[in-house]
N, C-alpha and C positions, 0 to 999 in steps of 0.2 A: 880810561882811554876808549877811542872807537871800537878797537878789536875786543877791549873786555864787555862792553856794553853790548854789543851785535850779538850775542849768544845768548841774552835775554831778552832783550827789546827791542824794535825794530827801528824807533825813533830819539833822538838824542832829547834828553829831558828838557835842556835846554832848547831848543827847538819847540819842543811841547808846549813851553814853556810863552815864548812867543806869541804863540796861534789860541794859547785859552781863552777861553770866552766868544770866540770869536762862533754865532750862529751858523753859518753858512761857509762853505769852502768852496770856490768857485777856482778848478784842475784845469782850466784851459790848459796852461804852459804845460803843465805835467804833462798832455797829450799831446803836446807838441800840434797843435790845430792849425798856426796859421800855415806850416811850411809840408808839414806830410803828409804826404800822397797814401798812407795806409785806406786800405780799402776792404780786405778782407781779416773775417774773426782769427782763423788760423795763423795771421802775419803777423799779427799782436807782438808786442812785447810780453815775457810771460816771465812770473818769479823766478823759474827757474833758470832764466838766457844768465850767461856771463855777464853782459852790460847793458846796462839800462839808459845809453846815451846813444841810440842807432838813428835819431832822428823818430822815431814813430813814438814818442813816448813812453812814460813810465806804464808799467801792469797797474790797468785797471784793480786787480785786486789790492795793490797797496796804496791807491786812492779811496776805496772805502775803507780801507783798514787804519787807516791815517782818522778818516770821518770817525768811526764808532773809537777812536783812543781818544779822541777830544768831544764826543756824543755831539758833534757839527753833524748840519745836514750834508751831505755832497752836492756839488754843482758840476757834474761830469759834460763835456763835451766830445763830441767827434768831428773828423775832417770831414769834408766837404764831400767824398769821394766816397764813402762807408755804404756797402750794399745791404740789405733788408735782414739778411741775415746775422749780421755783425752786432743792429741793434735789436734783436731777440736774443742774442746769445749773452749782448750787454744786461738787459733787461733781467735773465733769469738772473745771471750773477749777481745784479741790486738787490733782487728780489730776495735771494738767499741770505745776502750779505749786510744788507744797510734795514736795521731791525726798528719797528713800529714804534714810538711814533715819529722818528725819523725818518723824513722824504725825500725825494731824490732828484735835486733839480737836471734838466736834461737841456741840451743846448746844440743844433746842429750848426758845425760850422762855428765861425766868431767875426763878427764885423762883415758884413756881407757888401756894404755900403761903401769901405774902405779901397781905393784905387791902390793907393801907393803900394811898391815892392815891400815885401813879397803878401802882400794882402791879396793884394790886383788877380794873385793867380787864381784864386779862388773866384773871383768878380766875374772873369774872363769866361771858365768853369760854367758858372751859373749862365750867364747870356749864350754859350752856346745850346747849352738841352733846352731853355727856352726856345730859339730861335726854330729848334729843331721840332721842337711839343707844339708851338704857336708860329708856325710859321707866316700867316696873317695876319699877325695882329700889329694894328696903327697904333703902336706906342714904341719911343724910345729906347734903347739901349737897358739904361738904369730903370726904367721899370720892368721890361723881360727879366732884367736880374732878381729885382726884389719879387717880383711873383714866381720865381721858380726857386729861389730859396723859400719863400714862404709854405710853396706849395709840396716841397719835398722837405720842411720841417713837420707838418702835421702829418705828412705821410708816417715818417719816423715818428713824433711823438703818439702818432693811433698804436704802432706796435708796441712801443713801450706801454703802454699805458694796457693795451690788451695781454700782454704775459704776466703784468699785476694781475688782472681776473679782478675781484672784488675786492683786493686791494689797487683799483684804479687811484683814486684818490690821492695814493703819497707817492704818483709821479706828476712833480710841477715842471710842466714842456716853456721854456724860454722863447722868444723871438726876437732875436736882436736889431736894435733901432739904431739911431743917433740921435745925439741930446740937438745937437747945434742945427741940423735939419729935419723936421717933422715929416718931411713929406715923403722921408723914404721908409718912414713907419708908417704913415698910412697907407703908401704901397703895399708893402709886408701884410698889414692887418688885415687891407679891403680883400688884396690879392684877386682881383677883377677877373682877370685870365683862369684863375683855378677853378672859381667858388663853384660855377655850376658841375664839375665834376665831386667838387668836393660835397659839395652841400648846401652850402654858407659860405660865408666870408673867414679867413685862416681866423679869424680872432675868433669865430665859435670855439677853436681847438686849442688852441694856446693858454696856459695860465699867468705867462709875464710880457712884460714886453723889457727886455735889458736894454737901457738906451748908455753907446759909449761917446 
């Protein structure tokens, strides 16, 4: 039964069972990303809460622990809303948790692109700090949005990837596209608006582009 199993394992064999083989584990839902508003480390869901259904998702820690029981890479995400500190404090945890040569795909946000409830909220989210960051700039709606997620994903993926130190390398930073329109990936990538703060164009920093 489940009550006899739970005092040695954390995950039902069958379950396990399921997911082998599979490279990559991509936890959006675990994190509950498209609908919670979590924003800081401390708000977390944590092993030890009574329930693991409060809307902000599952503990991080039993998303990598789920990765190193089937030796998957992780594909963790966060809400849209996660402040600076939330992903260093994720970062050291991967870094402790999810062991070489397994890497750590990372993903702000999910569907950025997505209007429809309850995606849109997030959509909405992003066009306002743009409007706010760029308040002059002669471009549409949906591309304020896709350069302000673009531009607050490399932000996030520069931290991650600097609490690795010298293992940079085994965190792969996601930028999420769509398959059926191209042009809100090349929004995303060129990120026009950001690049001269940034650097470059977001696709110097990024290592994927997830198109849904």
């Amino acid at each position: 039964s489940l009550e006899e199993l739970s005092s040695t394992q954390t995950f039902h064999p069958a379950y396990l069972g399921d997911l082998k083989g599979f490279r990559t584990l991509r936890l959006m839902q675990w994190s509950d990303t498209i609908t919670s508003k979590l924003a800081s480390w401390n708000a977390r869901t944590k092993v030890t809460g009574a329930f693991w259904n409060t809307g902000d998702g599952m503990p991080y820690e039993t998303m990598f622990d789920l990765a190193a029981t089937l030796g998957a890479d992780p594909w963790v995400n966060v809400t849209s809303y996660v402040d600076d500190d939330f992903v260093r404090q994720l970062a050291r945890m991967a870094k402790a948790t999810v062991k070489a040569p397994n890497v750590v795909y990372f993903e702000y946000g999910n569907e950025p692109w997505n209007n429809a409830e309850p995606y849109g909220r997030a959509g909405a989210y992003y066009e306002t700090k743009a409007k706010a960051k760029w308040p002059n700039a002669n471009v549409n709606v949906w591309q304020l949005r896709m350069n302000w997620y673009a531009y607050r994903s490399v932000q996030l993926c520069n931290i991650m990837k600097a609490e690795f130190g010298d293992q940079a390398s085994r965190v792969k930073c996601a930028l999420g596209g769509q398959a059926s329109s191209y042009t809100v990936s090349e929004w995303a990538l060129s990120c026009d608006l950001a690049r001269n703060e940034l650097g470059g164009k977001c696709s110097k920093f990024v290592d994927a582009l997830a198109i849904g």
